[in-house]
C-alpha positions as CSV (number, residue, x, y, z in Angstrom):
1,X,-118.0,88.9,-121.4
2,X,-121.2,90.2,-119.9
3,X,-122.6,88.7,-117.0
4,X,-126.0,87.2,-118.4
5,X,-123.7,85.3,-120.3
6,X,-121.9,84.1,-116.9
7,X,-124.7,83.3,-115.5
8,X,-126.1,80.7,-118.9
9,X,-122.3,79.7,-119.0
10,X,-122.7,78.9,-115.4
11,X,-126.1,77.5,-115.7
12,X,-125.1,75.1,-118.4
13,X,-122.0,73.9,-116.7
14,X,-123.8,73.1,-113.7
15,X,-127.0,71.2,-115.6
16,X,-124.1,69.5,-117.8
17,X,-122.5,68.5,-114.1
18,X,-126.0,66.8,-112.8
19,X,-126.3,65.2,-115.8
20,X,-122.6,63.3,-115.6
21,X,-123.7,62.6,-112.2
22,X,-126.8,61.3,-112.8
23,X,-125.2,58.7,-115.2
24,X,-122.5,57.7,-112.8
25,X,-125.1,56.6,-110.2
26,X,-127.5,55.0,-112.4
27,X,-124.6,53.1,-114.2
28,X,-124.2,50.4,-111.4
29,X,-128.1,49.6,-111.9
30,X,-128.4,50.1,-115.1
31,X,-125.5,47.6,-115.7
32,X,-126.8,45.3,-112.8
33,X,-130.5,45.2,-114.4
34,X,-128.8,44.6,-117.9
35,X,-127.1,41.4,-116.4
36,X,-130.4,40.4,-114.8
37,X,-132.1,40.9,-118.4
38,X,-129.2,38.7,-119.9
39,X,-130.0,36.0,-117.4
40,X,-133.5,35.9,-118.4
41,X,-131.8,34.6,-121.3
42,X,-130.1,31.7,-120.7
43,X,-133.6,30.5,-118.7
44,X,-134.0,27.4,-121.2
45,X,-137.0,26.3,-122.6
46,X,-140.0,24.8,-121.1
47,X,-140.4,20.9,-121.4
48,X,-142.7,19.1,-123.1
49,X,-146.1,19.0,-121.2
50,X,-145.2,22.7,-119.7
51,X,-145.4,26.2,-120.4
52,X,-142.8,28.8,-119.5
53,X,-143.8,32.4,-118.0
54,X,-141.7,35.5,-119.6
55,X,-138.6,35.8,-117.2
56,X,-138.7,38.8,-114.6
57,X,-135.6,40.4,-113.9
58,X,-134.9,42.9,-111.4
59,X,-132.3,44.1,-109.5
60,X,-132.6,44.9,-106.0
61,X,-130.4,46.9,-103.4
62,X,-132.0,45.9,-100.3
63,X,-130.3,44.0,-97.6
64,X,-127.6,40.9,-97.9
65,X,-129.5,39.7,-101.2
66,X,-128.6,42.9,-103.0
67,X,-128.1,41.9,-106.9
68,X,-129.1,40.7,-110.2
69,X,-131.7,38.4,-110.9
70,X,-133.6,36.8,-113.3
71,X,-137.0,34.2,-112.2
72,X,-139.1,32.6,-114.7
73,X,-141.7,29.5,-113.6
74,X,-142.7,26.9,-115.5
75,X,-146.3,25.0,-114.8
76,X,-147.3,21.6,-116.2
77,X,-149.9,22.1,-118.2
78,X,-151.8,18.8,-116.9
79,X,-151.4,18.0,-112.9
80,X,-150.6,20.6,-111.7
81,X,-146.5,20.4,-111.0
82,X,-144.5,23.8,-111.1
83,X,-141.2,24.5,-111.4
84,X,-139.4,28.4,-109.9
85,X,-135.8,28.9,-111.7
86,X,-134.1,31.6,-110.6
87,X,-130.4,32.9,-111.6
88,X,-128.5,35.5,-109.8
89,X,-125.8,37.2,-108.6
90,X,-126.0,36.4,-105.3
91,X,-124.4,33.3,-103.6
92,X,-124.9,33.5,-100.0
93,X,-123.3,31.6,-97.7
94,X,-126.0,28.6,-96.8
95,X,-125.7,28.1,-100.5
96,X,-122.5,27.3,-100.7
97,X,-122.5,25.0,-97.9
98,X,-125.6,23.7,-99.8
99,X,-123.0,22.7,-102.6
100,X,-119.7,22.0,-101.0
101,X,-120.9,20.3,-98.1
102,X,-124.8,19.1,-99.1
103,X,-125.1,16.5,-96.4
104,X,-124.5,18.9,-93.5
105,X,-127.6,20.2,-93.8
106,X,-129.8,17.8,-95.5
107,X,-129.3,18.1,-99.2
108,X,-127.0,15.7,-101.5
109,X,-124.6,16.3,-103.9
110,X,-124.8,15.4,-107.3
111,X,-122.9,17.2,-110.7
112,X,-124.9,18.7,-113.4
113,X,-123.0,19.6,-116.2
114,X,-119.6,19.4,-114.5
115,X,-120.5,21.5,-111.3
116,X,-121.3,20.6,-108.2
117,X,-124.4,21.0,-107.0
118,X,-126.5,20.0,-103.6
119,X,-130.3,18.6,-104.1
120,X,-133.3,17.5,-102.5
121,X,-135.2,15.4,-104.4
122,X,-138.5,16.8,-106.4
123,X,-141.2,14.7,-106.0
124,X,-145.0,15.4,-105.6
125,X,-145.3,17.3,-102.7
126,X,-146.9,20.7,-102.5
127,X,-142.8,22.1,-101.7
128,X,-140.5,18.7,-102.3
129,X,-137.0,20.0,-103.5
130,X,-134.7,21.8,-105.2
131,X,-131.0,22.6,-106.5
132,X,-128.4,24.9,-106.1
133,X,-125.6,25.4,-108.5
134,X,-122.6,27.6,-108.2
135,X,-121.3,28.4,-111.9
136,X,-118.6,31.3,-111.8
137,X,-119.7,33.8,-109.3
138,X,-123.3,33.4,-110.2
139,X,-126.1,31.1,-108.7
140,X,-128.9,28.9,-110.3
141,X,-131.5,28.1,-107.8
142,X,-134.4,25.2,-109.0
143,X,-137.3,24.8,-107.0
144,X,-140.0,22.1,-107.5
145,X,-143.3,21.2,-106.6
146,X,-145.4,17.9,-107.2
147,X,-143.3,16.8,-110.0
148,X,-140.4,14.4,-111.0
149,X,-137.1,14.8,-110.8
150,X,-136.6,13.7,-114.1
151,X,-138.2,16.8,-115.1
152,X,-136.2,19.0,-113.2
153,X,-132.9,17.0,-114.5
154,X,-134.1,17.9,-118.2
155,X,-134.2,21.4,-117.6
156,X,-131.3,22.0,-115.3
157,X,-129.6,20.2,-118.2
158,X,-131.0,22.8,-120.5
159,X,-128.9,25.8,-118.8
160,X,-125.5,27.3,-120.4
161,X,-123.5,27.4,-116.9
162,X,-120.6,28.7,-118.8
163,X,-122.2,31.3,-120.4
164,X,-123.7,32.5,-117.5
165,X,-120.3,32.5,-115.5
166,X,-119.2,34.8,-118.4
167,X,-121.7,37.2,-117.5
168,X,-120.0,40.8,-116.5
């Protein structure tokens, strides 16, 4: 072999090397943003009297919340109550003392769907409650402003925990 063809044999090797190596670091995000986009999902539908935003998903690798997750919010379409549901890889520790051990820090425990799950009260306050749920290694976090708690209830109710927990 001559040497010009070395040097393309070379050359091609090397491109084909950067290529494999681009693929192995982008496969952690690419597979983390692809389980963000799958929890966009299972974000259920709006209720009646609401509308429902498309769900953003993003994964991020910045400090402790580095992860997966999906946000959608839903507004009432008359008074003005909104409602921020988030689903994510990320269950840090205040949120699971938020579900194993609500009343230590001013929440209280309920079930939904089988899991437990530590509360405040919506209501209609500008910022008036929320709920975390722990299903798997995955976290649903509800928000809720200046609407009932029946609401939140019906969509909470509306989630697939266990598919989420299935997640990879």
């Amino acid at each position: 072999m001559n040497t010009e063809t070395n040097t393309k044999r070379s050359i091609l090797t090397l491109a084909a090397a950067v290529s494999v190596l681009a693929l192995v670091a982008a496969g952690p995000a690419a597979a983390d943003l692809a389980r963000a986009k799958k929890f966009g999902e299972f974000t259920p539908a709006a209720p009646d009297g609401w509308s429902k935003n498309k769900p953003h998903t993003q994964f991020t690798e910045k400090g402790i919340s580095k992860g997966s997750l999906a946000f959608v919010t839903y507004a009432q379409k008359k008074g003005g109550g909104s409602l921020n549901l988030q689903i994510k890889d990320v269950v840090m520790a205040g949120d699971r003392m938020i579900v194993t051990k609500p009343q230590n820090i001013g929440f209280k425990a309920t079930e939904i769907k089988g899991l437990k799950s530590g509360f405040k009260p919506c209501g209609e306050k500008v910022r008036s409650g929320g709920y975390r749920i722990i299903t798997g290694k995955y976290l649903v976090v509800l928000t809720c402003a200046r609407t009932s708690n029946d609401v939140a209830m019906k969509l909470l109710n509306g989630i697939d925990y266990k598919a989420i927990a299935a997640v990879k």
